[in-house]
Structures are given as C-alpha cells and as structure tokens.
N, C-alpha and C positions, 0 to 999 in steps of 0.2 A: 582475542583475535576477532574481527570483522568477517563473521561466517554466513554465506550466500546458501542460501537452503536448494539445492537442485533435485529437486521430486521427480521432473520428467516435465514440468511446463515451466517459462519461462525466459528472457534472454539474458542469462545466467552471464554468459562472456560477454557479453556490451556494458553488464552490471559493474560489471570486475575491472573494467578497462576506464569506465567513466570513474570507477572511486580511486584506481591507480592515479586518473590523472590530476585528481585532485587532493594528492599527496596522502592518501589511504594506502591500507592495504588487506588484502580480503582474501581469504583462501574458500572453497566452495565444497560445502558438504554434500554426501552423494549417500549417507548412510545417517542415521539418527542419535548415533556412536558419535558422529564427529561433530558436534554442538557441544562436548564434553565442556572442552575448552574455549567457547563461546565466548565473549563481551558484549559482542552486538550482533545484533541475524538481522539479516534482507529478505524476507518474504516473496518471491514474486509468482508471478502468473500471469499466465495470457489463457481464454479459451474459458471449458463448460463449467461452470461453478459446481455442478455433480461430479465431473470426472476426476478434476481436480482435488476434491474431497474423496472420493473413492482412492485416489494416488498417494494421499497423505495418512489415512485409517487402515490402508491396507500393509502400506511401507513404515508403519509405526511411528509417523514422522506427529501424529498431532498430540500423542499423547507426553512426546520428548519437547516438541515446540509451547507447550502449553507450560509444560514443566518449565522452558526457562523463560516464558514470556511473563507468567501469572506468578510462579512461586520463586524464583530465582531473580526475576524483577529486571531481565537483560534488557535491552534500547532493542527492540524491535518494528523494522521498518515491514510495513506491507506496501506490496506495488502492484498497484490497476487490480486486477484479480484476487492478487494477494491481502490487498486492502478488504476487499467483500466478504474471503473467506474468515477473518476477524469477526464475522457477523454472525447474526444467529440461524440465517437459510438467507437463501435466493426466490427468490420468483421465474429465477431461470429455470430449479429441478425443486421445485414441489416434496418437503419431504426427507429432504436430503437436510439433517442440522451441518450447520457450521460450524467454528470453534468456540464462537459464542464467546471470548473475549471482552465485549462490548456490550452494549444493550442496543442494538440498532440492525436493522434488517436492510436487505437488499434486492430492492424492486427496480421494473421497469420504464424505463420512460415513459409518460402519458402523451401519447400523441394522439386520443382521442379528441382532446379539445384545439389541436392545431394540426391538420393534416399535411401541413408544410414542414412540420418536423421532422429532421433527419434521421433516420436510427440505422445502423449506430451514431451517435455523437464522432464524430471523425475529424483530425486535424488539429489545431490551433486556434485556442482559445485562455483568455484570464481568470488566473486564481487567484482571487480577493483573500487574504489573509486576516484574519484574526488576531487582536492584539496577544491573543495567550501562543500564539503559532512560534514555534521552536526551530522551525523548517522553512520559512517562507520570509524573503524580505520586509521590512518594518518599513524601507524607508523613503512608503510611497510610488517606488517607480513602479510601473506595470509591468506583471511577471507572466507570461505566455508560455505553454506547455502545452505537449503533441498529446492528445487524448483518442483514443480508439476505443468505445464501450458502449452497449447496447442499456447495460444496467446501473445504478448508482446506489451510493449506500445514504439508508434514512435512519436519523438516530433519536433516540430518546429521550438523551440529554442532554441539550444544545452547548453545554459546556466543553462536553467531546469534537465539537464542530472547530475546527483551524482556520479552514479556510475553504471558500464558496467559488462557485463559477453557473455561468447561465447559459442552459442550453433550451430555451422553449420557457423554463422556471430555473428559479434558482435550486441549486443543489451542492449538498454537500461535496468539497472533493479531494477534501484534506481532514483527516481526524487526528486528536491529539489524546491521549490520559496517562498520565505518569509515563510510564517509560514505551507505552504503547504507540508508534505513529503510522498513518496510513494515508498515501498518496493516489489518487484516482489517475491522472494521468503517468505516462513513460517520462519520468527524471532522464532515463539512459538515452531517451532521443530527443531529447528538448535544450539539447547546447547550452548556454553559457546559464540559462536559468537552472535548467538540470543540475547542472555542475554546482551551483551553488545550495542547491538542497544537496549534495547528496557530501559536500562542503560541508555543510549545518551539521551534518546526522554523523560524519566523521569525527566534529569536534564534541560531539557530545558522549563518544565512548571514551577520550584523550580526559574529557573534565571528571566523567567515573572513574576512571583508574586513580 
C-alpha cells in the first residue's frame, strides 16, 4: 500500500488527491505502526528542517522510516522538505542531524555573490532531468514545477543527482539511489507535470509487486 507519512508538516490531502487522480491509491499514516504494511512511503514537508526533525525523533517515526527506507528497501519518495531531511543536517538548524540516508547535505542559497537573488527560490521554474531520472520526463519537453525553498540539497556523489534546476546556480532538485527518490519542488501543486511524477512513482510500486 502507497503510505503518506503525516508527522504534523506537510500537505498530506492535496498528496493523496493528486496520486488518486493519477489512478494510485494511498492511505496516510499518522502513527509509525502504520508503515507496517508499506510498499511505498511519500515523505513530505514544508517549514524548519529542526522542527520537523524534532516531529519525527520524537514521534518515533525516523527510526521506523529508516527501517523501511534502508533495510526493507521500500520506493520512498521525499517532497521539498521531506527531500532535505534524507540529508545529513541543514544549515537551517545547525546541529540538528538528519536521516542521513544520503551522503549530501543541505545548505543555503549563496546570494552573497548576486544580491538580486530571490530567497526564497519562489514559483515556476525547469527541472532538467538526468538520464538515470525514474521520475522525470526523458523525452525532451520541458518540465516546470512550483518550488517554494529557501535551501537546497548538495550531494556528494553526483550519481544521486536526477535532475538539476537554476536559480542564481545550478542546483540539485531531484535526487535519485535505488529505491530512494527525492523531489525539491510541490509535485501536488505543479499540474499535469506533477501528475506525471507522482504517475512515475505509482508505476514503480505496481513493477515491485
């Protein structure tokens, strides 16, 4: 079963409504109990990469998510926030580890060298895809997705790298490893591209089973 992790951040029901409509189906955990019966988990989050880890450490939820991300090997999607905390910390809370999943951290925009830089990164912008991308169109047209984030995640081994987008620099915004996938921008509010990632990430629990 297609299980939406609801910690206390996130938009949990717009998650559930975009994978309905793309002929999914998703039930949403509210307890760390209910991942039992997992095939695939939705990661999401919005808001302070400390809080949100204090939500998960506290609620028992990183040591059960780890359990079926790492050793049970589930198709685990993170989204915007959910993507960073994959990471090993922020630069947001100093301090605070992540799940560390990955080998890649997550830092702030450098608007020191262009002060016309936006922060947050806000709106509609292109996510260049990676041929090894599982999630992301191959075939050339250009794929636009609603991004809202002050921080982005930076990896260590450009193999984890899916797919790219430029806001000031180029930055990672899509990461990919075995059964691991992590999207920077909102799938759930980016319309018929959304749909078709979250499209991708439905036929890939269908080819597990």
């Amino acid at each position: 079963m297609l299980t939406i992790v609801d910690y206390g951040v996130g938009n949990v029901g717009s998650i559930k409504n975009m994978i309905k409509h793309v002929g999914g189906d998703a039930i949403v955990a509210r307890a760390p109990e209910d991942l039992e019966h997992a095939t695939q988990i939705v990661l999401p989050g919005v808001g302070n990469f400390g809080h949100a880890m204090d939500l998960l450490n506290d609620g028992g939820w990183s040591a059960a998510l780890t359990s079926c991300a790492l050793q049970k090997r589930i198709p685990t999607l993170g989204i915007c926030l959910g993507m960073q905390l994959m990471t090993r910390g922020s630069e947001e809370s100093p301090g605070v580890e992540g799940l560390s999943w990955i080998e890649a951290d997550t830092v702030r925009f450098d608007d020191a060298r262009d002060r016309r830089l936006k922060i947050p990164h806000m709106g509609w912008n292109v996510v260049t895809p990676r041929q090894n991308s599982l999630l992301l169109d191959q075939s050339g047209q250009e794929s636009r997705f609603y991004f809202v984030h002050s921080y982005h995640v930076r990896c260590d081994r450009d193999e984890d790298i899916a797919g790219t987008t430029i806001h000031g620099r180029l930055f990672t915004s899509c990461i990919q490893r075995r059964n691991l996938f992590g999207f920077q921008p909102h799938p759930e509010k980016s319309h018929k591209f959304g749909m078709s990632v979250f499209r991708k990430f439905v036929e890939i629990g269908k080819k597990r089973c």
